[in-house]
Legacy VTK file of the C-alpha trace (Angstrom):
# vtk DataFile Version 3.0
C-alpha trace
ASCII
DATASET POLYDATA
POINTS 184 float
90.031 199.142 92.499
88.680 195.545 92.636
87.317 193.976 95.660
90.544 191.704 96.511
92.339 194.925 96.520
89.737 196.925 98.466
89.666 193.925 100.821
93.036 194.039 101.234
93.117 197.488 102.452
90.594 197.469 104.586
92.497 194.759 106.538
95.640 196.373 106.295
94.002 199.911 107.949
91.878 197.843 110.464
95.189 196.156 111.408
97.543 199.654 111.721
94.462 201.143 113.704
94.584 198.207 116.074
97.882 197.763 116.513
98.179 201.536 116.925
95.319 200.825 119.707
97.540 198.251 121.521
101.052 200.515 121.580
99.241 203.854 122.902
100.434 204.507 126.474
97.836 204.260 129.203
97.655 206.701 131.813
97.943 204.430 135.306
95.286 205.761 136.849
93.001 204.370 134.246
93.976 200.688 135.145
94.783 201.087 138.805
90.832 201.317 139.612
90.013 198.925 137.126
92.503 196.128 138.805
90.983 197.208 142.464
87.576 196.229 141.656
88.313 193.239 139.979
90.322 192.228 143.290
87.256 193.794 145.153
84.749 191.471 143.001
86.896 188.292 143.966
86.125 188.557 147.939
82.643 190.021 147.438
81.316 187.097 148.090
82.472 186.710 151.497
82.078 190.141 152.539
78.458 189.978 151.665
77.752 187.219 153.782
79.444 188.703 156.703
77.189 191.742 156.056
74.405 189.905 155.414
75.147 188.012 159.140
75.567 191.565 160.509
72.367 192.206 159.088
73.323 195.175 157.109
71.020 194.444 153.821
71.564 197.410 151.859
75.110 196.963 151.767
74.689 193.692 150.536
72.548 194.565 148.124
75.010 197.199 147.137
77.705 195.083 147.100
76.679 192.246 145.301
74.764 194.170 142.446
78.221 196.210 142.023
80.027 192.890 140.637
76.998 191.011 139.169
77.337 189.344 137.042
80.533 189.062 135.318
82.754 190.043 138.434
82.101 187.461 140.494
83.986 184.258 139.747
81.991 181.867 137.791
82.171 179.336 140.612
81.207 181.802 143.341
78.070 183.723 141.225
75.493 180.997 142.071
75.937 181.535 146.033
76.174 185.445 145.246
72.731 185.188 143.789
71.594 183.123 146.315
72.961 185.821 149.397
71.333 188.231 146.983
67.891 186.801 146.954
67.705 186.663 150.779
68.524 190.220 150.991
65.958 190.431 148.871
63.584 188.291 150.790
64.694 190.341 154.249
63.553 193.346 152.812
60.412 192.211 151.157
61.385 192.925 147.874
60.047 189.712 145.894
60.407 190.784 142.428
63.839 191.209 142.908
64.177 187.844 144.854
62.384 186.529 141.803
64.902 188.006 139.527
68.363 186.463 141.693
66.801 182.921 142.008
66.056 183.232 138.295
69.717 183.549 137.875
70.409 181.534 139.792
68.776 178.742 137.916
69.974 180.175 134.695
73.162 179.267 135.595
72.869 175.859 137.768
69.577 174.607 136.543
69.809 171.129 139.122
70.059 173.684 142.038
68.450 171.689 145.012
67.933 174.766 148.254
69.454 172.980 151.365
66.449 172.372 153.931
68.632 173.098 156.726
69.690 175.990 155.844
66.942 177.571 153.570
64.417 179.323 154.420
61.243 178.024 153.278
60.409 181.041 151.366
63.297 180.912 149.389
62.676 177.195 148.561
59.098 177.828 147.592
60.877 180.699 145.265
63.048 178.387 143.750
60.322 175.584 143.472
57.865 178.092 141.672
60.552 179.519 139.149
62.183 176.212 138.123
59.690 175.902 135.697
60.060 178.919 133.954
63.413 178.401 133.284
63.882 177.529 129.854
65.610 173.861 129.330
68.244 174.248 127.194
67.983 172.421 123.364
69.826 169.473 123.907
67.994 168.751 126.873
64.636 169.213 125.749
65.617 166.573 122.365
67.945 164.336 123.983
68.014 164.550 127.352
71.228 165.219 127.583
74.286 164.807 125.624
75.811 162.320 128.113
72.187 159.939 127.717
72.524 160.468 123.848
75.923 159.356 123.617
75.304 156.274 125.751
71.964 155.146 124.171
72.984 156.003 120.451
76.094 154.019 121.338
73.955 150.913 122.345
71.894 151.658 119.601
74.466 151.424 116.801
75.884 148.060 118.389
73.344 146.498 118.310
72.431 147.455 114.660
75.827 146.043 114.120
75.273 142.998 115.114
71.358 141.928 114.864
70.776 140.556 111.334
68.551 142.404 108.778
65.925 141.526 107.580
65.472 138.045 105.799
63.611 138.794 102.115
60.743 136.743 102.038
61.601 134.230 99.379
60.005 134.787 96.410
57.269 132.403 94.980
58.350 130.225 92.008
57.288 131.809 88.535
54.930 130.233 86.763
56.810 128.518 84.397
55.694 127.723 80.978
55.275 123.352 80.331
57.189 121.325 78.719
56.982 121.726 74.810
55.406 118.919 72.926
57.323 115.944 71.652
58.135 115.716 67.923
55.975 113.341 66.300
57.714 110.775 64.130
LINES 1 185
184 0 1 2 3 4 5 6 7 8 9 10 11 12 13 14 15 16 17 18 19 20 21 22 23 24 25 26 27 28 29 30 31 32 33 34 35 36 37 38 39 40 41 42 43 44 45 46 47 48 49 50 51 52 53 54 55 56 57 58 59 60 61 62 63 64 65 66 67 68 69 70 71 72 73 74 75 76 77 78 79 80 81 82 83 84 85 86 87 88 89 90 91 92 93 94 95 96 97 98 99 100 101 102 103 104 105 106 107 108 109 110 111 112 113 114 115 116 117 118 119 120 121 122 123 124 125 126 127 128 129 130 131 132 133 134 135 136 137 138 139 140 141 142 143 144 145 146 147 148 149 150 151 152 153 154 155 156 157 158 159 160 161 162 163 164 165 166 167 168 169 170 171 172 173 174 175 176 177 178 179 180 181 182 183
């Protein structure tokens, strides 16, 4: 068999097997628990904080650690590691508040803690891991796409339009004399 067949085969069983995949029933009770914790992941957020106002640590610890980090919504998961460091703090447990402000900063890495409503052990936390976070690529050689695009914009105008370089103008070659007249 030659490899565009073979090829061809392949593809065709990997497609049957999927599409056999896709058409088998599912028992409900598989997807039922699956759809209640994504639903429970959406408000975990604010049910940790009332906990965490309650003061009942370990249960926002539990609760937050349940639906880190993909459950949370995106825009919610930088205030659930937040929450989730000051359990941490509460409890004394610094390598683990270490480990939330470091995601934290993974994910918003211009986090500024609020002063008024920080405490200053999380700041100092935050402050002392910054720099460990690694910049991403086009940060550390641009600064930035946005920068880039603006300066490399100005850059390429005014390329445009400043003149080259004027060629120095070359010396006159030394040019043989005259030839001698005929003589008559």
């Amino acid at each position: 068999m030659n490899k565009l067949k073979s090829n061809l085969l392949w593809t065709g069983q990997t497609f049957l097997w999927i599409a056999a995949l896709l058409f088998i029933p599912v028992d409900n009770s598989v997807l039922i628990p699956l759809a209640q914790a994504q639903e429970n992941c959406e408000t975990a957020l604010a049910d940790a904080e009332r906990m965490y106002v309650d003061g009942r640590l370990p249960e926002v610890l539990e609760r937050l650690t349940q639906c880190l980090p993909e459950g949370i919504p995106k825009n919610d998961r930088v205030g659930a590691y937040r929450l989730l460091a000051f359990a941490y703090l509460a409890q004394d447990n610094l390598d683990n508040a270490r480990e939330s402000v470091k995601n934290l900063l993974t994910l918003n890495r211009k986090y500024q803690p609020d002063p008024n409503k920080d405490s200053p052990r999380f700041i100092a936390l935050v402050e002392e891991i910054r720099p460990t976070i690694p910049t991403p690529l086009t940060e550390k050689l641009f600064g930035g796409i946005k920068k880039w695009f603006w300066v490399g914009g100005a850059g390429v105008l005014v390329a445009w339009f400043i003149p080259g370089p004027n060629p120095a103008p070359d010396p006159d070659p030394d040019l043989p004399g005259p030839p001698d007249l005929p003589n008559k």
